[in-house]
N, C-alpha and C positions, 0 to 999 in steps of 0.2 A: 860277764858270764862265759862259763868256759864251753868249747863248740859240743862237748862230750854230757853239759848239765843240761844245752839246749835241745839236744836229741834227744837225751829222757824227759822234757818239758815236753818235748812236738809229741812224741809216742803217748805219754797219759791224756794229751789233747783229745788226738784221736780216740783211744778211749772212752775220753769223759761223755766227747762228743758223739760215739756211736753208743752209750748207754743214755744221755739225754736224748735222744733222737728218738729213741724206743720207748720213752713215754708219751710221746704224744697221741695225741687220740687218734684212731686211724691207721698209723706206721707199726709197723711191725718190728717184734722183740730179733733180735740173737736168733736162731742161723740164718735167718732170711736176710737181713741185714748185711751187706757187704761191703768192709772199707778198701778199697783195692792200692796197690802200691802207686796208682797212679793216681792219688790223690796226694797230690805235694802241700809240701812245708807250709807253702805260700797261702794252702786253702785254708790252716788250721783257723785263722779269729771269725770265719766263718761260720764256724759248726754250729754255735747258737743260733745265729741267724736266719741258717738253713733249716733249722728245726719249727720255723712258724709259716715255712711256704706251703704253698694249700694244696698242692694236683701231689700229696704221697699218694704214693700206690699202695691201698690197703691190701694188696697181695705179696709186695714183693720192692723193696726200697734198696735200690742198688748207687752206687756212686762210681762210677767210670767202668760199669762193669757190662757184659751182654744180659740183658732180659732173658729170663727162661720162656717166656711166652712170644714164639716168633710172631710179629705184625703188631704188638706194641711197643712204646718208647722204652727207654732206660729212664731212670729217676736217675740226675744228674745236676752238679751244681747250675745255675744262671749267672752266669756272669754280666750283669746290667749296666752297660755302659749308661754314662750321665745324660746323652742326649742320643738314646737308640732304644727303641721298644722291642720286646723279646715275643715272638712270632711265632706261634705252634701251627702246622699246616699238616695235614691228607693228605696227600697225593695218590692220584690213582697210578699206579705203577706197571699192571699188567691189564688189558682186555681178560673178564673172567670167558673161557670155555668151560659152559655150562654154567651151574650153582656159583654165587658168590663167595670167595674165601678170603680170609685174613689176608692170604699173598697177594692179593690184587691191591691192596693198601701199604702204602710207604707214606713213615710218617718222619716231618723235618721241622725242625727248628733252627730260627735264624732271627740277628738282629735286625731289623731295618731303623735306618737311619729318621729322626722326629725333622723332615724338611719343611721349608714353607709349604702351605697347598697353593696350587695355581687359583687365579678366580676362579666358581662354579662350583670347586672341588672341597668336598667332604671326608673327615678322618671317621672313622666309626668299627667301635671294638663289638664284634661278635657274640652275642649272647646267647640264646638260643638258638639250635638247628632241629627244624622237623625230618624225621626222616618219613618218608613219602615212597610207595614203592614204584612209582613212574620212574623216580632217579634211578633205579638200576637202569632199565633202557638208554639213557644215554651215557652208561658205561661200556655198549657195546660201541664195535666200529663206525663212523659215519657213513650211512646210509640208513642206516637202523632208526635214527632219531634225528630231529635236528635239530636236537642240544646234544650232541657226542660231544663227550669231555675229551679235551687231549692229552694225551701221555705224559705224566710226569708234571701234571697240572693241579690244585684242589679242586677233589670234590665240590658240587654245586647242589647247593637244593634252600626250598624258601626258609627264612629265617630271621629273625629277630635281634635288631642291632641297634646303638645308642652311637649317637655321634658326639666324638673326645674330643675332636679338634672342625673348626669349622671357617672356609670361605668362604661363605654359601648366604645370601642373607633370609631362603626361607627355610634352611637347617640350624639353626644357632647352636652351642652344645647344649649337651642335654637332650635333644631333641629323640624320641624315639620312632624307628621305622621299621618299616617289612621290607624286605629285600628277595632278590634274588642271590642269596650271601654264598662266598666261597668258605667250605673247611679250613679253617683259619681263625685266630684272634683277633686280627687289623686287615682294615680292609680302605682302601682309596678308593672315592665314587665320583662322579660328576653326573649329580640327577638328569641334570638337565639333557643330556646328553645319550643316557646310560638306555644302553636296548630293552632290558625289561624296568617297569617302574619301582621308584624308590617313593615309599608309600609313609612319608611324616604322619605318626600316629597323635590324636588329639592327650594334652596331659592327664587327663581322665582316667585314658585307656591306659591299661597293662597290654605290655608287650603277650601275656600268653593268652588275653582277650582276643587282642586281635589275629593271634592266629586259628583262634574258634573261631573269628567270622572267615577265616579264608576257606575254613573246610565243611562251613553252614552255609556258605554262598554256591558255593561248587556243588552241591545239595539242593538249592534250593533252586539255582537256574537248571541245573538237568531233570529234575522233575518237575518243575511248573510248568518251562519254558521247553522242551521238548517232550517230556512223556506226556504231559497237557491231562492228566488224572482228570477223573469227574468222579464227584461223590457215590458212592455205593460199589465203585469199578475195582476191582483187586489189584494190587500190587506187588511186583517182586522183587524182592533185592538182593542180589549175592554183594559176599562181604559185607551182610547184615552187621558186623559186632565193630567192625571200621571206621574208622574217622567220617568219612563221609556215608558210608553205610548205615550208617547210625540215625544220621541227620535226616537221613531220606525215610527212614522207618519213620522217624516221628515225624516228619513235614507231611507224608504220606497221609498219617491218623490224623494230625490237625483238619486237611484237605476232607478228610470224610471216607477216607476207602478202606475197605478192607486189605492188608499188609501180611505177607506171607517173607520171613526173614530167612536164607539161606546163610551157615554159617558151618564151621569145624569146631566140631565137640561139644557133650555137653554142656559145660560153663560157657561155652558163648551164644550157644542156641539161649539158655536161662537166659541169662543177660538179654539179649536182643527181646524177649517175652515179658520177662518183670521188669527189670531195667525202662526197654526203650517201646514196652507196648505195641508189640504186633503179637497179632493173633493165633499166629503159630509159626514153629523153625521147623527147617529140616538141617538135619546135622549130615554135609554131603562127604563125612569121615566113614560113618555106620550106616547111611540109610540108600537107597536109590534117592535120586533126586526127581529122576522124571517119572517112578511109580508114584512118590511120596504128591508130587504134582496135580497127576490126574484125581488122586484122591481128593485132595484139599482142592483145588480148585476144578470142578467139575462143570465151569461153564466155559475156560482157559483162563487166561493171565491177560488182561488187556491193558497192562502196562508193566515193562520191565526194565529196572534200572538196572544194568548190566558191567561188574566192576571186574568183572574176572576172566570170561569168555571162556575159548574152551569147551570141555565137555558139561559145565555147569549153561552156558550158552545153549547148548546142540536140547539138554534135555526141556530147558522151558520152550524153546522154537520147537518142540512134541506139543506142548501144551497151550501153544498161544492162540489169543481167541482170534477171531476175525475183526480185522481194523487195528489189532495191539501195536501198540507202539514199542520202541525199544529207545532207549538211551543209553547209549556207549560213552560209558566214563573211564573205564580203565580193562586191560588183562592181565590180571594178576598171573594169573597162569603161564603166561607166555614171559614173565620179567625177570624169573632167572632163569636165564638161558640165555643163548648166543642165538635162539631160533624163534619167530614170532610163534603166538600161541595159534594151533589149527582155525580153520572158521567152520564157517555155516556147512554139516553134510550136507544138506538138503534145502536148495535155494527155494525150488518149486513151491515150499510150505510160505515165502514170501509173497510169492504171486497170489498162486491159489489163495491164502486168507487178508489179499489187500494189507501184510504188514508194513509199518513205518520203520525203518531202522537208521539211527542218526549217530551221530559225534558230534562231540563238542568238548568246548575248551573254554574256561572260565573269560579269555578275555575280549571274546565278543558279546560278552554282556556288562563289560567293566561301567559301562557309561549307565546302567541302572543299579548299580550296587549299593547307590543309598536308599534305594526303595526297599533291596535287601534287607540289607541290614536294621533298616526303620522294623520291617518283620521281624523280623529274631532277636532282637530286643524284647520286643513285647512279649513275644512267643516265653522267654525265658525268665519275662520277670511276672510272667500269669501263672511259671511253673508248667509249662505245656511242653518245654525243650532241655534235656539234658546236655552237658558236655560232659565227657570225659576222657581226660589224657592219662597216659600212662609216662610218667619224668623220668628220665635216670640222670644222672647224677656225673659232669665230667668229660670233660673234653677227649681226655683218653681214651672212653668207653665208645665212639662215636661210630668206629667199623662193626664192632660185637654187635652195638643194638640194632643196629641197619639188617645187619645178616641176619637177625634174631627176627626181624620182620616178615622174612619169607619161611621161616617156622612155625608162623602162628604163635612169639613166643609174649605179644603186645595187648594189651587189653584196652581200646582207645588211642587218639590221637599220640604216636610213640614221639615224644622233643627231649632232644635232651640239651641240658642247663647246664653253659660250660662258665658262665658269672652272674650275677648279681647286677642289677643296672643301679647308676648312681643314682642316687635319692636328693645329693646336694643342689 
């Protein structure tokens, strides 16, 4: 073949190749499509091939080219070495001042080499990531948190992962677990070892099972086990429509009290009212919260589950009864930011009405969590306890949906699903 037929062969390649590309389901047609010069000769018996890999980007399918969306990847060949696994990672790249942005994420890919595992030591590909708005705070400097993430490191938050390869003899593969997983596809563990626990899920369970019991447990130890409810007593919850907001609504109503759901906007005040059964919302977008307060609860609040703090804080401590307890589970308020969220104006109002105000942290009650969980089984199969997550879809999507979190843009438990766990 003469060198002059095999340039016009390479040229219709590319071609064929960027109009087979453009039917796939998902991938986009012609102009979005970019074959760039730096897609050599060598790539052309490729192009089929590359037309059945799964992460296209239904906005924008480039090949050696720049992303128009800065802080996401390029769509680019994999070149898969025979004995090296292709590694998509997060990195946090910048400490956010203030609000979190796309530029605080740098995202990399790389091969790592399929090595033996040492004994103890577990391979496990990445499946689900919750995003959790606690993880912003330790995106700030350390001092702030004490899980700061370091620069130029992945992202960390709980997650749901299947072990590929294993030396481990109470992980075999197959095996599914909860982690404390990095942003990333592959991940090297040594349970035994490992600072937070690596959580081998029974084969029963789905991996997005047991992530409901992580955020019905966190639910159900901060209000049994510090707000200490007694029937007919009122209850309040900010971040009523919430992962755990949610839970504590209905654990609240199983318990016998009356449940007052604090939430943004209409559709989640609904939600929190039909959905998850509390007696009424205050929507703290359009309404005062501490008028809406005295109204509805006009003997005070003798128990407040407290996820946001803040000015949502300062207005129920106007309303709280005498003896009220409080349990601080989270401040949403204060987590994006590089600044903790305000406190208490007015401590006196603790003295003067004998209040209780506590923190906690799921893993001082880890040693009764089968008792938990024995509950919320039952709870859920009488029909007494709803879950609901909100999925997206995609590894890529992973910074968006995080950020979208402090928008209010989530409806439930926000995870997003970057594969599929083997079934074999």
């Amino acid at each position: 073949m003469t060198r002059l037929r095999f340039l016009a062969l390479a040229q219709a390649g590319l071609v064929f190749g960027h109009r087979y590309l453009s039917l796939v389901p998902g991938c986009p047609k012609s102009p979005n499509f970019i074959v760039t010069p730096t897609f050599a000769l060598t790539e052309l018996r490729t192009n089929l091939r590359l037309a059945s890999i799964e992460h296209c980007n239904a906005k924008q399918l480039t090949l050696g080219a720049v992303p128009h969306n800065p802080g996401y990847p390029s769509w680019r060949p994999q070149r898969k070495h025979p004995h090296m696994l292709h590694n998509r990672q997060w990195l946090l790249k910048s400490r956010p001042q203030g609000a979190l942005t796309l530029d605080n994420f740098e995202f990399r890919e790389q091969g790592i080499p399929e090595t033996d595992l040492k004994p103890g030591q577990i391979l496990v590909r990445n499946l689900l990531f919750t995003c959790a708005a606690t993880m912003r705070t330790w995106m700030n400097a350390p001092g702030h948190s004490n899980r700061s993430i370091d620069l130029d490191t992945p992202i960390r938050g709980t997650g749901g992962s299947q072990v590929v390869k294993s030396n481990h003899p109470r992980f075999p593969v197959g095996t599914r677990v909860m982690i404390l997983s990095l942003w990333e596809d592959y991940s090297v563990l040594e349970p035994d070892t490992s600072p937070t626990p690596v959580l081998a899920q029974p084969p029963e369970v789905k991996l997005i099972e047991a992530m409901r019991n992580l955020n019905s447990c966190t639910a159900y130890f901060g209000l049994l086990r510090v707000g200490q409810p007694k029937a007919g007593e009122t209850v309040v919850v900010s971040a009523a429509a919430s992962s755990v907001g949610s839970m504590v609504v209905q654990i609240a109503k199983i318990t016998g009290c009356r449940v007052i759901g604090i939430a943004g906007g209409r559709d989640k005040c609904d939600l929190v009212v039909k959905e998850f059964g509390a007696d009424a919302a205050i929507d703290y977008k359009h309404q005062n919260v501490s008028t809406r307060l005295t109204e509805l609860c006009p003997k005070g609040v003798d128990v407040f589950f407290d996820n946001v703090g803040g000015d949502i804080l300062n207005a129920v401590m106007d309303n709280i009864a005498v003896k009220g307890r409080v349990a601080v589970c989270g401040q949403v308020a204060g987590y994006d930011s590089d600044t903790p969220a305000p406190g208490l104006r007015d401590m006196m109002k603790v003295i003067y009405r004998s209040v209780t105000i506590r923190g906690f942290a799921m893993n001082e009650f880890m040693q009764d969590a089968d008792t938990a969980r024995a509950d919320i089984k039952r709870w859920v199969a009488e029909g007494r306890l709803k879950h609901r997550e909100d999925i997206r879809i995609g590894f890529e999507n992973l910074p968006h949906a995080f950020i979208g979190l402090f928008k209010g843009e989530n409806m439930g438990t926000l995870i997003v699903k970057s594969a599929e766990p083997d079934e074999g």
